[in-house]
MDTraj code that builds the backbone (N, CA, C; nanometers):
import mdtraj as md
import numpy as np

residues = "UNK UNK UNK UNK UNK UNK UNK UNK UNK UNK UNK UNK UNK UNK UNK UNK UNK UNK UNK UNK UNK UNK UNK UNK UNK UNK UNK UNK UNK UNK UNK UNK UNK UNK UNK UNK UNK UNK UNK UNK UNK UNK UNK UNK UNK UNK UNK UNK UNK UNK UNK UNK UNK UNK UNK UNK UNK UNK UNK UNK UNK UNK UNK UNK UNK UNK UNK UNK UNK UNK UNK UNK UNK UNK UNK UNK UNK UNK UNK UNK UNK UNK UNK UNK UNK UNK UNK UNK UNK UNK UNK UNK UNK UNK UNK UNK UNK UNK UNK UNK UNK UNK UNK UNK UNK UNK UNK UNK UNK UNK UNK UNK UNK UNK UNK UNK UNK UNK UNK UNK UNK UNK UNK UNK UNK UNK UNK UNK UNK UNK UNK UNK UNK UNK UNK UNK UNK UNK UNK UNK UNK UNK UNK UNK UNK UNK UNK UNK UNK UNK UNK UNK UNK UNK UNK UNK UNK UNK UNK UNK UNK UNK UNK UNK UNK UNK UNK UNK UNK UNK UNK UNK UNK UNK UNK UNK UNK UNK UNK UNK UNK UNK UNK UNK UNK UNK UNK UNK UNK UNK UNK UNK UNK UNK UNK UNK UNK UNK UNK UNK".split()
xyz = np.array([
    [1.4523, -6.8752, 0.3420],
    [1.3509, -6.9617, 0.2808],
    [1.3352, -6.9271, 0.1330],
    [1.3104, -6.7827, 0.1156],
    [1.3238, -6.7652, -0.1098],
    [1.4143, -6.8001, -0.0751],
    [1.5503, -6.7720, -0.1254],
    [1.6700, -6.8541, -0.1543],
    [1.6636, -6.9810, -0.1709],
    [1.6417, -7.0767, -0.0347],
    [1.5988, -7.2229, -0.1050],
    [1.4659, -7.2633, -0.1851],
    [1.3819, -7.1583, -0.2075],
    [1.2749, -7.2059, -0.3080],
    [1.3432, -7.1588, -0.4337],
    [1.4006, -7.0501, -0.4550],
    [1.4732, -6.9964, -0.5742],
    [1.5293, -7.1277, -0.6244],
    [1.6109, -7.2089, -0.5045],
    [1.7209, -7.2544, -0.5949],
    [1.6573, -7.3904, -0.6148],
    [1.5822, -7.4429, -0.5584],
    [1.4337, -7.6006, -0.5541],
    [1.4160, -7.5750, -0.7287],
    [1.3544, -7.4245, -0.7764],
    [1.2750, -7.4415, -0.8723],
    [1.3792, -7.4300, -0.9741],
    [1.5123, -7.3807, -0.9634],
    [1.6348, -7.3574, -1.0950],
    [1.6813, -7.4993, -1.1415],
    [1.6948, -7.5629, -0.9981],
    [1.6970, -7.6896, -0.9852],
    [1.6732, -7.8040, -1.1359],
    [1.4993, -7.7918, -1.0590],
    [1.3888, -7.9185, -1.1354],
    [1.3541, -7.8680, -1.2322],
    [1.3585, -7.6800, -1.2380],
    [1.3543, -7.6270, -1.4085],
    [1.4575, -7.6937, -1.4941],
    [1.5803, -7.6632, -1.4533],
    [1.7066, -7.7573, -1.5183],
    [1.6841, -7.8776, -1.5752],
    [1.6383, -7.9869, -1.4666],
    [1.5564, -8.1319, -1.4817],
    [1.4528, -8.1609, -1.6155],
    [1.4026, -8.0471, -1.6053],
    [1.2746, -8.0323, -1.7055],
    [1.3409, -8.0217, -1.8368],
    [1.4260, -7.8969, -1.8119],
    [1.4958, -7.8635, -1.9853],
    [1.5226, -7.9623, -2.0303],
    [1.6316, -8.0495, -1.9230],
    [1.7028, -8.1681, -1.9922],
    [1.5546, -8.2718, -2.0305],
    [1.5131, -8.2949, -1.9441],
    [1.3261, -8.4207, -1.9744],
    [1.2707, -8.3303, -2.1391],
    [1.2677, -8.2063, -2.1458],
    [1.2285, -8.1418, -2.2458],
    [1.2743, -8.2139, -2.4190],
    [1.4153, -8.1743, -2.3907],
    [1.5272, -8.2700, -2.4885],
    [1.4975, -8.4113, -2.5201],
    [1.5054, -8.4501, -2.4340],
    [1.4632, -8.5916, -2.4589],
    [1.3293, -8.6119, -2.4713],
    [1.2370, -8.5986, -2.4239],
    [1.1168, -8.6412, -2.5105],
    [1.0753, -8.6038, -2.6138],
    [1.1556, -8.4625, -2.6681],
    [1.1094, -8.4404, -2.7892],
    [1.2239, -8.5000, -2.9121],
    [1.2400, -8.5973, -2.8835],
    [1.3436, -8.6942, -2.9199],
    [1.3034, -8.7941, -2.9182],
    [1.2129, -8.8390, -2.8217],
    [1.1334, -8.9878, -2.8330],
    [1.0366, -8.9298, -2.8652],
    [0.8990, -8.8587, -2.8676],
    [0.7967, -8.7914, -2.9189],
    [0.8269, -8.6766, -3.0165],
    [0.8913, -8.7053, -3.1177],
    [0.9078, -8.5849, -3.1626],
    [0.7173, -8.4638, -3.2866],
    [0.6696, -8.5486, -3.2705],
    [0.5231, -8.5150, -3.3118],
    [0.4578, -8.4300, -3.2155],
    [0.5050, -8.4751, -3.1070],
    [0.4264, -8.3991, -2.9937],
    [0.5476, -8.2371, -2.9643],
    [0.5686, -8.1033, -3.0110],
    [0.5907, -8.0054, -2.9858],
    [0.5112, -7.8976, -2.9179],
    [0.6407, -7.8046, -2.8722],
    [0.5799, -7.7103, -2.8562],
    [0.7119, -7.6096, -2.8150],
    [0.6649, -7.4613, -2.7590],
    [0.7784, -7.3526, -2.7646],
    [0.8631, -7.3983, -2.6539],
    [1.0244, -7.4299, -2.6140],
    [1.0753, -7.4592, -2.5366],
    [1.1007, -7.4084, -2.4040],
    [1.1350, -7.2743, -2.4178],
    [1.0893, -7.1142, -2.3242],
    [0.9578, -7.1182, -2.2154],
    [0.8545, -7.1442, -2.3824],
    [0.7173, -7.1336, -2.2579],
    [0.6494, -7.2584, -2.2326],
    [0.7441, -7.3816, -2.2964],
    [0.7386, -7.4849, -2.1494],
    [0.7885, -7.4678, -2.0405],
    [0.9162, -7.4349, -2.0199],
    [0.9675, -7.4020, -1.9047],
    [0.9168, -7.3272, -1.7992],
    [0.9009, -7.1688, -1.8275],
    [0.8289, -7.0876, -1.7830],
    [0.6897, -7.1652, -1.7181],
    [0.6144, -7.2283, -1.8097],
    [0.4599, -7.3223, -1.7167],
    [0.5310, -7.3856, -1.6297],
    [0.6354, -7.4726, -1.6705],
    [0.6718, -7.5730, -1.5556],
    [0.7064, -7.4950, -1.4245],
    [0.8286, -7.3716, -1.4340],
    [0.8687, -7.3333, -1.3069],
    [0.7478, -7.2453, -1.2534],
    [0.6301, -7.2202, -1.3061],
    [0.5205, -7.1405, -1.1894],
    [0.4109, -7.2552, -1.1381],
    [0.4352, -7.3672, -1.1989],
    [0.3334, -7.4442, -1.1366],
    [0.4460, -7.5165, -1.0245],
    [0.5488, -7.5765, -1.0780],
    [0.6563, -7.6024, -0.9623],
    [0.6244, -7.5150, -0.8561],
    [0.6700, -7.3757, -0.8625],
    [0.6934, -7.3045, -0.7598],
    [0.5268, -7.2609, -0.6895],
    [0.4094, -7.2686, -0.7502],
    [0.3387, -7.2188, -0.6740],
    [0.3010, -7.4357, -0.6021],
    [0.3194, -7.4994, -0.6137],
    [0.2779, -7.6281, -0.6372],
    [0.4056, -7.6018, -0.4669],
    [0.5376, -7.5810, -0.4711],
    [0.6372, -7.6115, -0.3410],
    [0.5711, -7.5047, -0.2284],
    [0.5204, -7.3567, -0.3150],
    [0.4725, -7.2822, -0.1991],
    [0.3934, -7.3777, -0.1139],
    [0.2828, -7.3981, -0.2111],
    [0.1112, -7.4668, -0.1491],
    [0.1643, -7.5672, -0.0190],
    [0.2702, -7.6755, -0.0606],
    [0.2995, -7.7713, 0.0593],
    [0.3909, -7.6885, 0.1459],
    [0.4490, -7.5707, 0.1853],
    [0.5131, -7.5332, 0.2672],
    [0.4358, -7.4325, 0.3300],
    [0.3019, -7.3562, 0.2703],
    [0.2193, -7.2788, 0.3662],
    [0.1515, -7.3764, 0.4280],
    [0.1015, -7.4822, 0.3671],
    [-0.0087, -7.5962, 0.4298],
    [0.0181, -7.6687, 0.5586],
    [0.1771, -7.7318, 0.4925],
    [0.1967, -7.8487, 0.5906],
    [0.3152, -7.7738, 0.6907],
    [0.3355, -7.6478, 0.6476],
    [0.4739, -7.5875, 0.7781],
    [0.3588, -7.4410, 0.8441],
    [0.2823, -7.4099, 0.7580],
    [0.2602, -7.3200, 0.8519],
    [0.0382, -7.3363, 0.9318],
    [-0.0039, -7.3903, 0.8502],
    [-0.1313, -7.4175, 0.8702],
    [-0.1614, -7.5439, 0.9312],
    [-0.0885, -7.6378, 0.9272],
    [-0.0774, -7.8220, 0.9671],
    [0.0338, -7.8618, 0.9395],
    [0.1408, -7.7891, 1.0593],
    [0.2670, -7.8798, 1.0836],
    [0.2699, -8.0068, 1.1100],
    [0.1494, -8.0806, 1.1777],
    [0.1154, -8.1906, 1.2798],
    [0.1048, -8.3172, 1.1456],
    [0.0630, -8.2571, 1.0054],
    [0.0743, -8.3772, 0.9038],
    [0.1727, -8.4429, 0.8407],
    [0.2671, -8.3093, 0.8235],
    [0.4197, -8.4167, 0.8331],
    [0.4804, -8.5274, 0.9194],
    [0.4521, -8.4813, 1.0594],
    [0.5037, -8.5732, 1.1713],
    [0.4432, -8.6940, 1.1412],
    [0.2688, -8.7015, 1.0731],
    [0.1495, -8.8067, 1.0484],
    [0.2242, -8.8906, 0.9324],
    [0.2685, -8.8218, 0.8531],
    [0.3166, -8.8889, 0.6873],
    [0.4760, -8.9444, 0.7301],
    [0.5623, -8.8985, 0.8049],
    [0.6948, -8.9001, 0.8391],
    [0.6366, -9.0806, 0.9168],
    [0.5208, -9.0526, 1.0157],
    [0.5126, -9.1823, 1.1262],
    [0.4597, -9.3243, 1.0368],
    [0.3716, -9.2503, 0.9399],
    [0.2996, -9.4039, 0.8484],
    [0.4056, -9.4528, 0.7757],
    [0.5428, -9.3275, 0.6863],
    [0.5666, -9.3807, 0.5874],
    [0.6594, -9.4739, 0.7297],
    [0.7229, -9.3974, 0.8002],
    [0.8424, -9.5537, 0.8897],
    [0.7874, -9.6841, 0.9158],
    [0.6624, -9.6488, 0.9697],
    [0.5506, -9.7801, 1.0174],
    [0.5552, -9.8972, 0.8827],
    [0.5566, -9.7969, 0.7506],
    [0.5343, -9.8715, 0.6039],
    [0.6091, -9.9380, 0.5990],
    [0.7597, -9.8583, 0.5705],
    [0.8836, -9.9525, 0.5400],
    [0.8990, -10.0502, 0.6567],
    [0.8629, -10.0177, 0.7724],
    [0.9020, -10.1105, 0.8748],
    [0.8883, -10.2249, 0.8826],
    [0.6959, -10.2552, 0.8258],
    [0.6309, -10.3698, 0.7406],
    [0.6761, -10.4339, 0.6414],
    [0.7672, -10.3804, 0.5299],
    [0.8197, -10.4258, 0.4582],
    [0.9679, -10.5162, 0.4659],
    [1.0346, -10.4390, 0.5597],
    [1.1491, -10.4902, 0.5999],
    [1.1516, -10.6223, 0.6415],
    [1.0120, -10.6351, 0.7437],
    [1.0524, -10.7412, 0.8786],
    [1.0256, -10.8346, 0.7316],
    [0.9683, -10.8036, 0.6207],
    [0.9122, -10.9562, 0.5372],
    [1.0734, -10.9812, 0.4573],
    [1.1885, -10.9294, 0.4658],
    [1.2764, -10.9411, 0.4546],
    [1.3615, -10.9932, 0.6022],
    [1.3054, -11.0398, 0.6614],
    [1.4054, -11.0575, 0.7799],
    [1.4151, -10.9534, 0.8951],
    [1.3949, -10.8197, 0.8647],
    [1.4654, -10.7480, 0.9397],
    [1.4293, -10.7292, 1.0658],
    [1.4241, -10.7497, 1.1764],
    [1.4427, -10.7376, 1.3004],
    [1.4358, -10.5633, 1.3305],
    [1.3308, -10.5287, 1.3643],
    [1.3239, -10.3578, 1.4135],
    [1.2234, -10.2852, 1.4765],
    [1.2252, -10.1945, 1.4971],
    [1.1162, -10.1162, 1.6147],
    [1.1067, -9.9918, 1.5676],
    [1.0015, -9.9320, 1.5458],
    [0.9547, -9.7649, 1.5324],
    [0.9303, -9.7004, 1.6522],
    [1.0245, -9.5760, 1.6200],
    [0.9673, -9.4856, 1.7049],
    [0.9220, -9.3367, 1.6700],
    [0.8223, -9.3210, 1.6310],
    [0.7883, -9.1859, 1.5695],
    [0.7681, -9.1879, 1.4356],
    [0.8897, -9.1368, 1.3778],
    [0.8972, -9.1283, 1.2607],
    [1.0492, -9.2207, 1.2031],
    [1.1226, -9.2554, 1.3250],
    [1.2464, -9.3188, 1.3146],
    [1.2756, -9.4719, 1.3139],
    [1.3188, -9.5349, 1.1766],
    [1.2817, -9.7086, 1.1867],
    [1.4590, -9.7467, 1.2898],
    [1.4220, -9.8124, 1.3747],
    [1.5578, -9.8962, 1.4304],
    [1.5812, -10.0121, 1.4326],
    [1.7074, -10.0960, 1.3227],
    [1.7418, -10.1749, 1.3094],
    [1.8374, -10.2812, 1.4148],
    [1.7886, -10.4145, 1.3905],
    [1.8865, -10.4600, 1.4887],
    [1.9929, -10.5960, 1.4735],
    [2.1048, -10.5842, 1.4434],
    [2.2025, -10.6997, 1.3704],
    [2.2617, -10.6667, 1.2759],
    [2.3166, -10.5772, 1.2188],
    [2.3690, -10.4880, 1.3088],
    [2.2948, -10.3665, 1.3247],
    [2.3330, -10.3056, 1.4178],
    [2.2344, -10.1882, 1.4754],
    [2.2632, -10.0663, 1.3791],
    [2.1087, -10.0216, 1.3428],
    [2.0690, -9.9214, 1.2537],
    [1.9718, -9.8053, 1.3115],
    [2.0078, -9.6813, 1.2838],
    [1.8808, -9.5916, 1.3190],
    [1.8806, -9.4995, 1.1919],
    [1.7299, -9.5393, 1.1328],
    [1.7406, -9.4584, 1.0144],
    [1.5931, -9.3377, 1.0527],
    [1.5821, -9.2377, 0.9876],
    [1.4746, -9.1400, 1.0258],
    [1.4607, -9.1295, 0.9370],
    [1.2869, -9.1369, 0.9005],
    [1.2217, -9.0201, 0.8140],
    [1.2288, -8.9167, 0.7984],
    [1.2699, -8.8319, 0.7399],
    [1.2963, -8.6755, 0.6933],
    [1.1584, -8.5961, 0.5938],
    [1.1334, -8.5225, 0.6038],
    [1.0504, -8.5140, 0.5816],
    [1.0621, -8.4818, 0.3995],
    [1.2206, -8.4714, 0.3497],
    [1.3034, -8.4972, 0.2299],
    [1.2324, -8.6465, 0.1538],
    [1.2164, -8.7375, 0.2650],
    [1.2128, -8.8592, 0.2115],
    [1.0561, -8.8850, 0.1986],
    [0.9383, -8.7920, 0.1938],
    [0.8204, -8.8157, 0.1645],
    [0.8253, -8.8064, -0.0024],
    [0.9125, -8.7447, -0.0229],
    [0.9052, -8.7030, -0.1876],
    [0.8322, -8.6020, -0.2385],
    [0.7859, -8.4930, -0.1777],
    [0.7195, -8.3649, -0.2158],
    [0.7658, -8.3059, -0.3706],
    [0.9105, -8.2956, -0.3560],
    [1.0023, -8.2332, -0.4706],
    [0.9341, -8.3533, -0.6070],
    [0.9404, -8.4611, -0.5725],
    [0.9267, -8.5635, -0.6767],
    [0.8081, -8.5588, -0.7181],
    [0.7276, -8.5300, -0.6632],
    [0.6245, -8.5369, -0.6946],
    [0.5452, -8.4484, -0.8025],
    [0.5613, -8.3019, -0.7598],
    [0.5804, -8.1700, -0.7872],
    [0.5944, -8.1586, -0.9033],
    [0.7158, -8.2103, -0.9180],
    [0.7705, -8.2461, -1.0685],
    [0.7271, -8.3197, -1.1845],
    [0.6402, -8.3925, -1.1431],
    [0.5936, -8.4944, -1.2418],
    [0.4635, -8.4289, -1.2675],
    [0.3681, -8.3640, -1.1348],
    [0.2912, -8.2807, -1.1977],
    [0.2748, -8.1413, -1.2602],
    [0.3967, -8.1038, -1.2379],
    [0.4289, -7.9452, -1.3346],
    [0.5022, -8.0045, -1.4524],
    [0.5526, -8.0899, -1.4987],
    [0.5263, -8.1539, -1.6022],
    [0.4434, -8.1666, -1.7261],
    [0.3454, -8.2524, -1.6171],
    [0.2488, -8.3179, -1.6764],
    [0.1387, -8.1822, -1.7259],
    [0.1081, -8.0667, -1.6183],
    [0.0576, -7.9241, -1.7096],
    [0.0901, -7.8758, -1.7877],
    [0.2593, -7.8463, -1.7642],
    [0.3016, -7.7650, -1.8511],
    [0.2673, -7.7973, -1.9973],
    [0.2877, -7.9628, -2.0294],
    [0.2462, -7.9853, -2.1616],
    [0.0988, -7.9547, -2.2475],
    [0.0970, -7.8589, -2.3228],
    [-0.0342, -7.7922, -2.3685],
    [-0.1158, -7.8549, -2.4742],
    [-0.0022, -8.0228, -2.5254],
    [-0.1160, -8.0719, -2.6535],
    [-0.1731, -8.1793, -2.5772],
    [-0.2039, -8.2071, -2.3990],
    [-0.2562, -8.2879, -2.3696],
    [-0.4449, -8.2115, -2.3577],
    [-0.5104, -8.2672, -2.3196],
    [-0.6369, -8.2743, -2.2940],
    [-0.6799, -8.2515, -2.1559],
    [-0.7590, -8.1882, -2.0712],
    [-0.7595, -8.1934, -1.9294],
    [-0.7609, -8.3286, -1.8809],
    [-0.8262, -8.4105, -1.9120],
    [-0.8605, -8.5564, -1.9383],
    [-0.7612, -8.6404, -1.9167],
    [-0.6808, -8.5893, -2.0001],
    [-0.5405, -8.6381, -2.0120],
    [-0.4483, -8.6041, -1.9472],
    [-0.4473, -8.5047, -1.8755],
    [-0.3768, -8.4644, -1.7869],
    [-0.3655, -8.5000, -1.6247],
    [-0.5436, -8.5026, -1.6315],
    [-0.6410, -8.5817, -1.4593],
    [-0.5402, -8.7150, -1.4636],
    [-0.5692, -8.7691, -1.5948],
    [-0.5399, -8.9404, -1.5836],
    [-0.4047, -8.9198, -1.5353],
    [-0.3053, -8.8734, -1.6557],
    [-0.1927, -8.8663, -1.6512],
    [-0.1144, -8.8438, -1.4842],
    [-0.1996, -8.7508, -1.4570],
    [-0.1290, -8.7052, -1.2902],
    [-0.1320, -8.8563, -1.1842],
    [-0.2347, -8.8769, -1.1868],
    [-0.3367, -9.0076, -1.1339],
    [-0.2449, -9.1029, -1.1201],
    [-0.2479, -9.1461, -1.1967],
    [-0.1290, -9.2791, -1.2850],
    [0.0089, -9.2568, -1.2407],
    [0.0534, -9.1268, -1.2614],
    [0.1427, -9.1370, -1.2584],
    [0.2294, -9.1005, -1.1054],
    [0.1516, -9.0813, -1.0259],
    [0.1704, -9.0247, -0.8890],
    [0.1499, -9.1417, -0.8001],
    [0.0579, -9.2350, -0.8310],
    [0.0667, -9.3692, -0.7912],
    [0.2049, -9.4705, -0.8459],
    [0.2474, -9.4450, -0.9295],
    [0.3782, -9.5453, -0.9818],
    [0.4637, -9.4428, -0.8787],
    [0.4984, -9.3402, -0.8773],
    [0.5546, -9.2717, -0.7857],
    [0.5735, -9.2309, -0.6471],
    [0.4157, -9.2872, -0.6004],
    [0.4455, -9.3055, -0.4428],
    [0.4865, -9.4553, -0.4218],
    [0.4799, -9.5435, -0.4923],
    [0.5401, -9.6617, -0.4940],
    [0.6367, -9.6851, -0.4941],
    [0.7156, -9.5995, -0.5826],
    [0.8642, -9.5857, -0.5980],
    [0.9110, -9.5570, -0.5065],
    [0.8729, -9.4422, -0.4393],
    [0.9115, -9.3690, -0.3255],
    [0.9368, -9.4592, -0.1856],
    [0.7837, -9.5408, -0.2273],
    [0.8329, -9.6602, -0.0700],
    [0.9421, -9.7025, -0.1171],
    [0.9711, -9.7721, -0.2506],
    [1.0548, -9.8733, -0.2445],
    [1.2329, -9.8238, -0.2687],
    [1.2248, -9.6697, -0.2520],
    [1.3207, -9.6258, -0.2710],
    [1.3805, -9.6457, -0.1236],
    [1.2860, -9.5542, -0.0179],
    [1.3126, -9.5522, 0.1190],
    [1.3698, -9.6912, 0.1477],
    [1.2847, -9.8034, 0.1302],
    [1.2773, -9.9570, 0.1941],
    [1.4706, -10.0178, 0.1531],
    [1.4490, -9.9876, -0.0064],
    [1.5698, -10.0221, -0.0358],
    [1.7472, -9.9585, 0.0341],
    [1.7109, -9.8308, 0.0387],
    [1.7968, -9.7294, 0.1168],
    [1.8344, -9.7671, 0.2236],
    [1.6867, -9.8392, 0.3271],
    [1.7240, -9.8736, 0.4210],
    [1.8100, -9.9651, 0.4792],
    [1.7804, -10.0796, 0.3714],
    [1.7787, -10.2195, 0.3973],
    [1.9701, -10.2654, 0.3319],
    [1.9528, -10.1525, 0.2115],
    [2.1261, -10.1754, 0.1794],
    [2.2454, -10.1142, 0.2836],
    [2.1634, -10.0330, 0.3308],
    [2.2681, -9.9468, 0.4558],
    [2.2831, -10.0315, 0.5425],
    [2.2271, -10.1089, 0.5912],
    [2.1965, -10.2130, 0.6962],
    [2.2570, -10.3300, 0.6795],
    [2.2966, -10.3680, 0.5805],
    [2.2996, -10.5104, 0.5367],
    [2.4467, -10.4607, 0.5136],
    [2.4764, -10.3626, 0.4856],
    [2.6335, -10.3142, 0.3963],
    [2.6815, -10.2184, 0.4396],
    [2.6230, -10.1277, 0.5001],
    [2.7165, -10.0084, 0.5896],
    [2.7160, -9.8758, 0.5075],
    [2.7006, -9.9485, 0.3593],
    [2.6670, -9.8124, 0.2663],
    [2.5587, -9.7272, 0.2538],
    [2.5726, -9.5903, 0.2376],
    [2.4927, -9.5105, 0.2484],
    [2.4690, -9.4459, 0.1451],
    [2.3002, -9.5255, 0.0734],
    [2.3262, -9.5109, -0.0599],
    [2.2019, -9.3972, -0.0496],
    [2.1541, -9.3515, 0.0508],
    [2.0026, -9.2861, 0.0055],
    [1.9993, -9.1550, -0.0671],
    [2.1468, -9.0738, -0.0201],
    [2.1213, -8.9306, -0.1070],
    [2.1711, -8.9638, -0.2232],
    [2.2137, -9.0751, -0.3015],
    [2.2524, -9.1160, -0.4384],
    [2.1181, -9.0852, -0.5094],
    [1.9987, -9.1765, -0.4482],
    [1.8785, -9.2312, -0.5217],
    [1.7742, -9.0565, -0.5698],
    [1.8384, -8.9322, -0.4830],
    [1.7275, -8.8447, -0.5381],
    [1.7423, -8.8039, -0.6979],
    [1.8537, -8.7865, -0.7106],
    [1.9127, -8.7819, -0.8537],
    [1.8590, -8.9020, -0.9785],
    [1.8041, -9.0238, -0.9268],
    [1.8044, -9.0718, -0.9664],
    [1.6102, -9.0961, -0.9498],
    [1.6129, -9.0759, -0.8474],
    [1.4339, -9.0203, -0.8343],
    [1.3945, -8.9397, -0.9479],
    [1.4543, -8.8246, -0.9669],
    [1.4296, -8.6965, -1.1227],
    [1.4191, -8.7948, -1.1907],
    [1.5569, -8.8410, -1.2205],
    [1.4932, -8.8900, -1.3637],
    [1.4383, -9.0229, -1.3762],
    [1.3503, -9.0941, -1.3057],
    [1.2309, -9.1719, -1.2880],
    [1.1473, -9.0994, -1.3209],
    [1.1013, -8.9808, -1.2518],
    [0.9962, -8.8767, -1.2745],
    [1.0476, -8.8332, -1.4172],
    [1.1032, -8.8024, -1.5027],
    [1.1159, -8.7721, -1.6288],
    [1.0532, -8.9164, -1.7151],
    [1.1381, -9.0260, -1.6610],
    [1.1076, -9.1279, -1.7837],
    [0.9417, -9.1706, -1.7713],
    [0.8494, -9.1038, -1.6581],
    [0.7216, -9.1940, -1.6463],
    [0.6614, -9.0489, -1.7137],
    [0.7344, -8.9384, -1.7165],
    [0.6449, -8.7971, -1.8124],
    [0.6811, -8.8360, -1.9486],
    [0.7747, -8.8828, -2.0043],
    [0.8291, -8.9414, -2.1422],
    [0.7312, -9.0165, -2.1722],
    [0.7039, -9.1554, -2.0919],
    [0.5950, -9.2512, -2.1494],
    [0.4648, -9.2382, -2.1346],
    [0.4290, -9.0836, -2.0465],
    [0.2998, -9.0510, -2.0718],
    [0.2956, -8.9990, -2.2008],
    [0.3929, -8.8712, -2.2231],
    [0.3931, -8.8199, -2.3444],
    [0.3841, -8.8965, -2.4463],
    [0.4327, -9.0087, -2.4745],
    [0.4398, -9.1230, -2.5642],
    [0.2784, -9.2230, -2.5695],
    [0.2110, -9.2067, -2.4766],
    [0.0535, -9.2692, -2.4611],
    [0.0082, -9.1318, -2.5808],
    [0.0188, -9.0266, -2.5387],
    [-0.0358, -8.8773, -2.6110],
    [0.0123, -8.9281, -2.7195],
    [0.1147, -8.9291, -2.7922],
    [0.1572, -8.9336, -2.9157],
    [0.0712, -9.0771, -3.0209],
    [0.0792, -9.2232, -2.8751],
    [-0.0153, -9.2909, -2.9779],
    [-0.1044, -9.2666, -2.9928],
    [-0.1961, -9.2045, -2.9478],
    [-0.3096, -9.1652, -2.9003],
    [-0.3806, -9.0405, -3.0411],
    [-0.2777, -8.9636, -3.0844],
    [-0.2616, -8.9056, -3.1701],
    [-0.2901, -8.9336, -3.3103],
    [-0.1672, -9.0095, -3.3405],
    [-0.1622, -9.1433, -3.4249],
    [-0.2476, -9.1977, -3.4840],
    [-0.3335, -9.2801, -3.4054],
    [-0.4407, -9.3610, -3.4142],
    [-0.5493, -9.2820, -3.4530],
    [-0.5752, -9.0913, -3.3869],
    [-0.6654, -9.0681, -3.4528],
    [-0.6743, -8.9881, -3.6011],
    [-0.5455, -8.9854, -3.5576],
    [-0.5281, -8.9360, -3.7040],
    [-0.5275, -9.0519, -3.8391],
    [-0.5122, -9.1804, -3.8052],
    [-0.5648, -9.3087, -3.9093],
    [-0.6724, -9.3323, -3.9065],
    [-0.7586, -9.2706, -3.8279],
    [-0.9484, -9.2878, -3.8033],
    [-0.9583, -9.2099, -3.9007],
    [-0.9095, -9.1233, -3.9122],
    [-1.0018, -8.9765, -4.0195],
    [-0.9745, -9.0280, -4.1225],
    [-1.0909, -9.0150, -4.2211],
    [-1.0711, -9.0454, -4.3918],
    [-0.9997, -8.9533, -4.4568],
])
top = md.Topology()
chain = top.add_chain()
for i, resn in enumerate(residues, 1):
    res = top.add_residue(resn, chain, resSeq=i)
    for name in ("N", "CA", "C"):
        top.add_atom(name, md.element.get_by_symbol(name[0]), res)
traj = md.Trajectory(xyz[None], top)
């Protein structure tokens, strides 16, 4: 279990450096030390992956199975408004025409994604607490959204096409979660801006 948290946080630290680069490339007003961004990001990451793996694996295993059963029930809703023909069982959506069995994993709640956008969103030190509440807020809602429509889509192209596109989309999950920390950072920067043209 360290070993795979070791390598979770080298990971989305990596993710970060590169998100680091680039926003201070589109924000370049907004700085700070590159090192001890990182460093904030990987202890809030890592105490942020502990918190959901003492909580939900060792204190309330029973809420994953809960989040695994709504999110299938979710997409399941979504599908049939596409046509799709299917039945839940548990946590597992089953397709029919051609026949599909896809499962919720508990990979596919998006914990990692999430994580990320809010060790992020701390690590950065010229925001405001304020700005940070909002920022998380905002931005964790565009992100559990995504998340359905990542699953829904995953599902629905495998089904329709045979292709199996879902472990493509986590890679591509990061950097969603980078570009919605970019255009927060970029709210901060106008935000900046503007008050700095208020002052006489």
């Amino acid at each position: 279990m360290a070993e795979a948290l070791i390598l979770e946080v080298a990971i989305y630290t990596a993710a970060a450096a590169i998100g680091y680069i680039i926003a201070r490339i589109a924000t370049p007003r907004i700085k700070q030390p590159f090192l001890a961004f990182l460093a904030r990001f990987a202890i809030v990451f890592f105490l942020l992956f502990l918190l959901e793996f003492v909580v939900f694996y060792g204190l309330a295993p029973s809420v994953y199975a809960k989040l695994q059963g709504l999110t299938a029930t979710s997409v399941g809703g979504i599908l049939s408004l596409a046509g799709a023909s299917h039945s839940i069982s548990g946590s597992t959506i089953m397709l029919q025409n051609p026949s599909l069995s896809f499962d919720i994993t508990v990979g596919c709640l998006g914990g990692e994604l999430f994580w990320t956008y809010v060790a992020l969103v701390v690590a950065e030190t010229t925001a405001t607490n304020r700005q940070r509440i909002l920022g998380i807020i905002v931005g964790l809602a565009v992100l559990i959204a995504f998340n359905f429509f990542r699953i829904t889509l995953s599902v629905y192209l495998e089904w329709r096409t045979g292709f199996h596109v879902h472990d493509m989309f986590y890679l591509f999950s990061t950097i969603f979660a980078l570009l919605i920390w970019v255009i927060w950072l970029w709210t901060l920067r106008r935000g900046q801006t503007r008050l700095a043209g208020a002052m006489p």
